[in-house]
C-alpha positions as MATLAB code, in Angstrom:
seq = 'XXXXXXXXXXXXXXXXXXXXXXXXXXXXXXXXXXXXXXXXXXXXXXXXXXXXXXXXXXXXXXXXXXXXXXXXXXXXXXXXXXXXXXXXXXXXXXXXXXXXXXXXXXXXXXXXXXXXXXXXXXXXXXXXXXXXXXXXXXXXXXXXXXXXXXXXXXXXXXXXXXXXXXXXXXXXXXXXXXXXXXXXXXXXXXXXXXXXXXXXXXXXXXXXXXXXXXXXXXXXXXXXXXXXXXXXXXXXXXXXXXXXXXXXXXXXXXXXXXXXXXXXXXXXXXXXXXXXXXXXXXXXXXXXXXXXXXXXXXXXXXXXXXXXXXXXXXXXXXXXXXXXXXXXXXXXXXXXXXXXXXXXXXXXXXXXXXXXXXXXXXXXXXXXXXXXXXXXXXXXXXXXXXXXX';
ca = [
       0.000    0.000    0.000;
       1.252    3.540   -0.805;
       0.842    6.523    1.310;
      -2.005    8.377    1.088;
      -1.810   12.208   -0.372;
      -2.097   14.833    1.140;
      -5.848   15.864    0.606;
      -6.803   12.489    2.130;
      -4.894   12.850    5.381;
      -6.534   16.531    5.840;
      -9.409   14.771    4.684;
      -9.445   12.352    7.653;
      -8.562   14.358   10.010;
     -11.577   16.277    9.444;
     -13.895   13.607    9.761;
     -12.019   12.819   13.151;
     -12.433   16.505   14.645;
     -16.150   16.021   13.354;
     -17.187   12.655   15.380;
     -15.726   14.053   18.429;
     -17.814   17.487   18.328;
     -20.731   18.819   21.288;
     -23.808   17.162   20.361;
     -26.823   16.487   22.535;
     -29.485   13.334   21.585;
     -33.075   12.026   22.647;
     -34.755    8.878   22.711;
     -37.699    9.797   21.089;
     -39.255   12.961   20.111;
     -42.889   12.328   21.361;
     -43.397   11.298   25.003;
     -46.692   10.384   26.370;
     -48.283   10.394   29.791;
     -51.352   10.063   32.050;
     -52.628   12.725   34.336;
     -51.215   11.865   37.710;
     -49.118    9.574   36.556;
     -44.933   10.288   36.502;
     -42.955   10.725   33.093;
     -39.689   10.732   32.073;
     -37.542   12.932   28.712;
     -34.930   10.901   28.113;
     -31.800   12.942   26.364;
     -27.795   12.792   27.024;
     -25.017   14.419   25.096;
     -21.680   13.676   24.089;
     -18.424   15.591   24.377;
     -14.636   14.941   24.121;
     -14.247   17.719   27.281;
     -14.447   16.763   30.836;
     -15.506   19.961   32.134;
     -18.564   20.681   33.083;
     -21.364   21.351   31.028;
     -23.717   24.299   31.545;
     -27.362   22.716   30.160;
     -30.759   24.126   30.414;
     -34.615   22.747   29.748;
     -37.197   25.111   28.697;
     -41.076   24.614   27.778;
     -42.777   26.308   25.037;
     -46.536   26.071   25.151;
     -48.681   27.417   22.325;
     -50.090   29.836   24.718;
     -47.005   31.235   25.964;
     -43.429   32.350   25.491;
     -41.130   29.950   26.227;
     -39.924   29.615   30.242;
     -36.652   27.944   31.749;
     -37.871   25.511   34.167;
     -34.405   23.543   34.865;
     -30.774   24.539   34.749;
     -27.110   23.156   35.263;
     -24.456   25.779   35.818;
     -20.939   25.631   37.428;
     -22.251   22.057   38.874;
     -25.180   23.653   40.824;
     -28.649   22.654   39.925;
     -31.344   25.275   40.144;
     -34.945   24.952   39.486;
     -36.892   27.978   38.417;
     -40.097   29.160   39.637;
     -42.920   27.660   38.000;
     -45.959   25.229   39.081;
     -43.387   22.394   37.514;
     -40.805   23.802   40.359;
     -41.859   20.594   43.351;
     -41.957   17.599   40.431;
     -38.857   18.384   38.371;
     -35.639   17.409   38.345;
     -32.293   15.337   36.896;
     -33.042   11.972   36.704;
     -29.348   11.400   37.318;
     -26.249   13.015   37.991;
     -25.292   15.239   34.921;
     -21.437   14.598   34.744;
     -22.616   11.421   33.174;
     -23.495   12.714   30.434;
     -27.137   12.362   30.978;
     -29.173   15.007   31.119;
     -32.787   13.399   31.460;
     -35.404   14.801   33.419;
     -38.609   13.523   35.586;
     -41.716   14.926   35.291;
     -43.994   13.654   38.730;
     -47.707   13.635   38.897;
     -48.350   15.329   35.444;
     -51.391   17.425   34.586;
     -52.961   18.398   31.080;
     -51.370   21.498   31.709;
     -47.995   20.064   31.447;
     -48.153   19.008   27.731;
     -46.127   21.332   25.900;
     -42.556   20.962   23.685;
     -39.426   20.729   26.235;
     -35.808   21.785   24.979;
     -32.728   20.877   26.105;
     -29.798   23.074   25.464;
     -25.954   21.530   26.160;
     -22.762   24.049   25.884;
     -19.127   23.202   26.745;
     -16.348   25.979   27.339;
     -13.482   23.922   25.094;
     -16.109   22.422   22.851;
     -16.893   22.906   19.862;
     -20.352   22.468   18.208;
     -22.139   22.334   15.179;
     -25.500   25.188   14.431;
     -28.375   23.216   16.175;
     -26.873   20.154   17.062;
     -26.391   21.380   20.910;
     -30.397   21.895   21.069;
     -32.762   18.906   21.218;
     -36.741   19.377   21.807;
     -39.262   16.453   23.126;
     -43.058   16.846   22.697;
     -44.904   16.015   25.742;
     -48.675   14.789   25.989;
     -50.632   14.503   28.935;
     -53.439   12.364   28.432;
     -56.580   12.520   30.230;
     -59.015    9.877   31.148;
     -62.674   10.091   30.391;
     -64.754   11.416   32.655;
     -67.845    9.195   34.096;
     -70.387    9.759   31.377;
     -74.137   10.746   31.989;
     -76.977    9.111   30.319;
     -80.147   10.501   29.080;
     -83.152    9.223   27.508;
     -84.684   11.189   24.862;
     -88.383   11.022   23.782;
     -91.476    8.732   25.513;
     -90.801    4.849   25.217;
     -94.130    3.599   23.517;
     -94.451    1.070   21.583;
     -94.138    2.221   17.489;
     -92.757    5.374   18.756;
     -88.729    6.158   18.393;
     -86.240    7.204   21.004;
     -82.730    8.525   21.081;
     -80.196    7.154   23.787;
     -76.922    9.823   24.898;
     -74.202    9.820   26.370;
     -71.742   12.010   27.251;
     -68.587   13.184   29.097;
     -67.358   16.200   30.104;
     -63.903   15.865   30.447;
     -61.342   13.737   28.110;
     -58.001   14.061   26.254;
     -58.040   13.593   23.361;
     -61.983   13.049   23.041;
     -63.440    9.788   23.642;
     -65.396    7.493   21.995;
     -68.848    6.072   22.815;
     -69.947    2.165   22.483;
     -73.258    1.704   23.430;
     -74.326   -2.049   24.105;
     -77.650   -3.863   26.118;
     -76.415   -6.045   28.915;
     -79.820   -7.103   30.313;
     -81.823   -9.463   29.492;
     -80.143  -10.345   26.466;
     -76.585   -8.526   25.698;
     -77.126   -6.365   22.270;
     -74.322   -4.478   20.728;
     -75.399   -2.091   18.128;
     -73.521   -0.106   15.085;
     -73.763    2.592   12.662;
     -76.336    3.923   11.318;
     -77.902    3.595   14.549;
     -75.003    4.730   16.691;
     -72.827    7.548   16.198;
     -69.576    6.287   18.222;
     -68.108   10.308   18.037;
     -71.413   12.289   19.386;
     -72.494    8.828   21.584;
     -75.924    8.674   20.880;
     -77.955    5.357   19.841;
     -81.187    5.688   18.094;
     -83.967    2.964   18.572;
     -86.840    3.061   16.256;
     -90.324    1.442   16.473;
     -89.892    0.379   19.892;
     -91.701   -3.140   20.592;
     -91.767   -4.554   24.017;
     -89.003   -6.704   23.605;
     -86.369   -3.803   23.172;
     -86.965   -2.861   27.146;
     -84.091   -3.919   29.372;
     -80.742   -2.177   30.836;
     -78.288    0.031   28.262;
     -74.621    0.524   28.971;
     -72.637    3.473   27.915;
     -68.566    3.056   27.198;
     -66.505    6.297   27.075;
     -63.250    5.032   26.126;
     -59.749    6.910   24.681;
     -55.679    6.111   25.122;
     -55.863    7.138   28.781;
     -58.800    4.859   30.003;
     -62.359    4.245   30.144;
     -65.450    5.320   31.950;
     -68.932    4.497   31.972;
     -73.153    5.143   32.499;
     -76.078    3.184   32.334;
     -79.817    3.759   31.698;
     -83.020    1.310   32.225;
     -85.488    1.196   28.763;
     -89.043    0.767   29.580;
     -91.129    0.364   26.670;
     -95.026    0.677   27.542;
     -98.196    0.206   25.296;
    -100.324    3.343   24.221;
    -102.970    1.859   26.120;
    -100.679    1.817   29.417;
     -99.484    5.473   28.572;
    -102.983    6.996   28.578;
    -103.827    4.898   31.703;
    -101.256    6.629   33.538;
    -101.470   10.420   31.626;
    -104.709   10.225   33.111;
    -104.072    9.156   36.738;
    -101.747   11.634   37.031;
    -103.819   14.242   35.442;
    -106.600   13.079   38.098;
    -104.752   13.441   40.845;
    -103.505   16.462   40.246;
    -107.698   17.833   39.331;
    -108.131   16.287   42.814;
    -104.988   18.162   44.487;
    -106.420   21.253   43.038;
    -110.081   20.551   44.187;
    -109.001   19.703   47.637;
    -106.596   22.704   47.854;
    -109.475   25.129   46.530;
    -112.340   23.906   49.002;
    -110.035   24.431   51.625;
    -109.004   27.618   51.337;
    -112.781   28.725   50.479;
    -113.211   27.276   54.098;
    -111.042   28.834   55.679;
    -111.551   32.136   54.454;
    -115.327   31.934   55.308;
    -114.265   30.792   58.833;
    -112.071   33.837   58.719;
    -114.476   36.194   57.916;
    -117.282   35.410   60.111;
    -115.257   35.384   63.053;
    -113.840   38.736   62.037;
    -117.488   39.983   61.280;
    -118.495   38.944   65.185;
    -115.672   40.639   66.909;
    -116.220   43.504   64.944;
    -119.920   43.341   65.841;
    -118.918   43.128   69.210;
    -116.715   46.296   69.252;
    -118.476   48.346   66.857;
    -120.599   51.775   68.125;
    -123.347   51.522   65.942;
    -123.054   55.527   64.499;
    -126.693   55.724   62.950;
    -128.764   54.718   66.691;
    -131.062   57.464   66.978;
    -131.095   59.298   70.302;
    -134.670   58.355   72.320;
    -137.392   60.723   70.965;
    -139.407   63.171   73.955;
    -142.835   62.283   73.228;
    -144.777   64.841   72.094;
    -147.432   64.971   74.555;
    -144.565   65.821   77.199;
    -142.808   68.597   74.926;
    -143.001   72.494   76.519;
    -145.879   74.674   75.054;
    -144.264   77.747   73.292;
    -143.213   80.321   76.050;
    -145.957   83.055   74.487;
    -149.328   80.326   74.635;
    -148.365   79.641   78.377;
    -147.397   83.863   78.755;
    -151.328   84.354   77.597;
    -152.914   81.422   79.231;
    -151.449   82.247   82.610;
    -151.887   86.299   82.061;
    -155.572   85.491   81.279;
    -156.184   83.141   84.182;
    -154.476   85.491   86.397;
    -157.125   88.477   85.212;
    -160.002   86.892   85.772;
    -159.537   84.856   88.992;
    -158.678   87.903   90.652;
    -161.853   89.842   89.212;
    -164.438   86.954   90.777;
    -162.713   86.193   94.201;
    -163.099   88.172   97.523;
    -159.709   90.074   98.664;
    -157.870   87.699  101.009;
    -159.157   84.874   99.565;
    -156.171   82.357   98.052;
    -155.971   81.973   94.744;
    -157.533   79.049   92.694;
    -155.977   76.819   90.230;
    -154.890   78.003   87.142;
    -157.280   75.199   85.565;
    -160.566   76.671   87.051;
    -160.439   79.653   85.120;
    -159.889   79.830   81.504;
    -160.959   82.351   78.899;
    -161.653   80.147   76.098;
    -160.420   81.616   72.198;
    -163.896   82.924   71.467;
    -163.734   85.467   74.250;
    -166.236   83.658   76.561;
    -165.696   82.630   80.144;
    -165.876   79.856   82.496;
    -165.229   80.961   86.232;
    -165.154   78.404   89.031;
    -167.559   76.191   90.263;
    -170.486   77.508   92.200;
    -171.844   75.529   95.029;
    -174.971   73.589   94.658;
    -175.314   74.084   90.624;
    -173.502   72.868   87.549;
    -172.088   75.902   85.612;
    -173.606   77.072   82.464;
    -172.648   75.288   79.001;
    -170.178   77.029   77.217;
    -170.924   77.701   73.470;
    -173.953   75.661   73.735;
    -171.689   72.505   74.597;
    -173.267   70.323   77.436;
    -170.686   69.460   80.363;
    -169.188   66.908   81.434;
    -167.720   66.568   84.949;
    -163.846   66.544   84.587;
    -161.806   63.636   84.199;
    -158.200   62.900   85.738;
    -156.360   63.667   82.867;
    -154.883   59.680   81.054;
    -151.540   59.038   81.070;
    -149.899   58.891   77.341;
    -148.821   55.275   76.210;
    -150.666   53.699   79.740;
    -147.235   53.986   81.523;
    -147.126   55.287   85.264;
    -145.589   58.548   86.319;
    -142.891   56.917   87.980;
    -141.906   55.307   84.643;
    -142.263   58.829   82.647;
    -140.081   60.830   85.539;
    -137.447   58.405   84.915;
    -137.658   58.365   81.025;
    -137.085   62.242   81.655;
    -140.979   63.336   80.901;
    -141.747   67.245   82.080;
    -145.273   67.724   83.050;
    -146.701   70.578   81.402;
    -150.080   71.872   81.552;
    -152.757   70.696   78.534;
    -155.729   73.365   77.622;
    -159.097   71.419   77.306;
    -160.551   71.762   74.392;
    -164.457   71.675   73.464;
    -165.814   69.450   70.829;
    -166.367   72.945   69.109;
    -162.851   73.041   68.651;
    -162.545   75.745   71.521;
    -160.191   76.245   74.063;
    -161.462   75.729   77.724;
];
């Protein structure tokens, strides 16, 4: 063998300086994980130096500007301040050339792209190949489905069956299946695995029994079930109308009642306030009329008049008679006391009667009228002429 030119030698030697250059590697460039469950980026790089390395790990989320969240420098390890800060570390020491890191109880929020970054002070390195980046995805079980029914189970008539979770990355899938009383799996048309509904047409008796619900994806499972009770029309009605009839009675019940006791109510209120109440339109006790006071002038006359002639017909020193036995009647004539042993003349042609004790009004006694308030007052006699006498 000859020796090799020139150009190969410098040729060699550059392939040499090449293989020994900074670069950093992974071992795989999608990692996936389970919320709450630990994770690990693997990545190491290699290096003809033996002095220490100065290496960082950043995330970049597509919501955000990227963040350091790990760093290597002067052989101190420092974790920065982020939610990542008490479940991230070195997996092991990074003089070893391995610079992977553990992720502990991961959440959704975690997922993101992680970069590595390697430099050495006496090392050389190529553009990029000091930088390596990991994808991270946290997955997230399905959350426990619910399961509705959709439209009335009689026979002929159709119903829709859903299902549905509320939480799930990425989103899961729905299998619905009949377990009881004879297991049933169904498939499209009649179930749509993505939205998780199942529809059932003309219903029939024998389609009643219990329906199970599967939300499944890569991170687990989850699921609901719902009980199918197909009734006849005739059924249906049978019950519309008990329930409609005992509501009409609820109603019937509640209304008589409160009519009830709103009557009781009221005519209690209406005795107490009959009671209590001062009746406003009483009329005060009327003064009969017989017992009312003769004007002040007929009673000035009458007793001027009596007066006159009782002291024209009786002797001086005699007393003075009754203001009765005297009276000058309205046509002027007279009637002077009794004289003994005759009847006095008739007066106006009138024949006369002996005097009679003058009749109480109404029958009652003059103890009764003194306490009802009656005055006595004294009444003119009057002839069946029409006279006063």
């Amino acid at each position: 063998m000859g020796a090799l030119p020139p150009g190969a030698l410098a040729l060699a030697a550059l392939l040499g300086v090449c293989s020994a250059v900074l670069e950093v590697h992974v071992g795989t460039g999608s990692v996936f994980s389970v919320e709450g469950q630990g994770v690990v980026l693997p990545a190491w790089y290699t290096s003809r130096s033996q002095k220490k390395p100065y290496v960082t790990w950043l995330l970049d989320k597509a919501d955000a500007d990227p963040f350091q969240i790990l760093t290597y420098l002067d052989g101190v390890v420092k974790v920065e301040e982020t939610e990542l800060k008490p479940r991230v570390g070195f997996l092991y020491p990074v003089l070893t050339h391995n610079i992977s890191v553990f992720i502990n109880a991961t959440r959704e929020r975690d997922s993101g792209q992680y970069m590595c970054t390697v430099n050495v002070v006496d090392d050389a390195t190529s553009t990029g190949k000091n930088v390596a980046v990991i994808n991270l995805t946290v997955l997230v079980p399905p959350a426990p489905p619910a399961c509705q029914l959709r439209g009335s189970p009689a026979v002929g008539a159709n119903v829709t069956l859903s299902c549905a979770s509320e939480k799930g990355k990425p989103s899961p899938a729905y299998q619905w299946q009949r377990i009881a009383p004879t297991p049933q799996v169904f498939f499209p048309p009649a179930q749509d695995r993505a939205r998780g509904t199942l529809k059932l047409t003309n219903l029939s008796l024998d389609m009643s029994g219990l329906y199970k619900c599967v939300a499944e994806n890569q991170a687990g499972s989850a699921e609901c079930r719902i009980i199918l009770e197909v009734h006849s029309t005739s059924e249906g009605a049978i019950i519309a109308g008990a329930v409609l009839g005992s509501l009409g009675a609820l109603a019937t019940v509640a209304f008589f009642a409160r009519r009830l006791v709103g009557y009781r109510r009221k005519k209690r209120d209406g005795q107490e306030e009959a009671a209590n109440e001062i009746k406003e339109d009483a009329v005060a006790p009327k003064t009969p009329s017989w017992t009312r006071t003769p004007p002040a002038d007929a009673i000035s006359k009458t007793s001027t008049l009596s007066s006159i002639v009782g002291a024209r017909d009786r002797p001086y020193g005699a007393s003075p008679l009754s203001d009765t036995a005297s009276v000058l009647t309205a046509a002027g004539s007279y009637r002077g006391p009794h004289r003994a042993g005759g009847c006095p003349p008739p007066t106006n042609g009138a024949p006369w009667h002996p005097p009679q004790p003058p009749a109480t009004p109404g029958g009652l006694p003059p103890s009764s009228l003194a306490r009802a308030g009656a005055i006595p007052v004294m009444v003119p006699a009057q002839s069946r002429a029409g006279s006063l006498v």
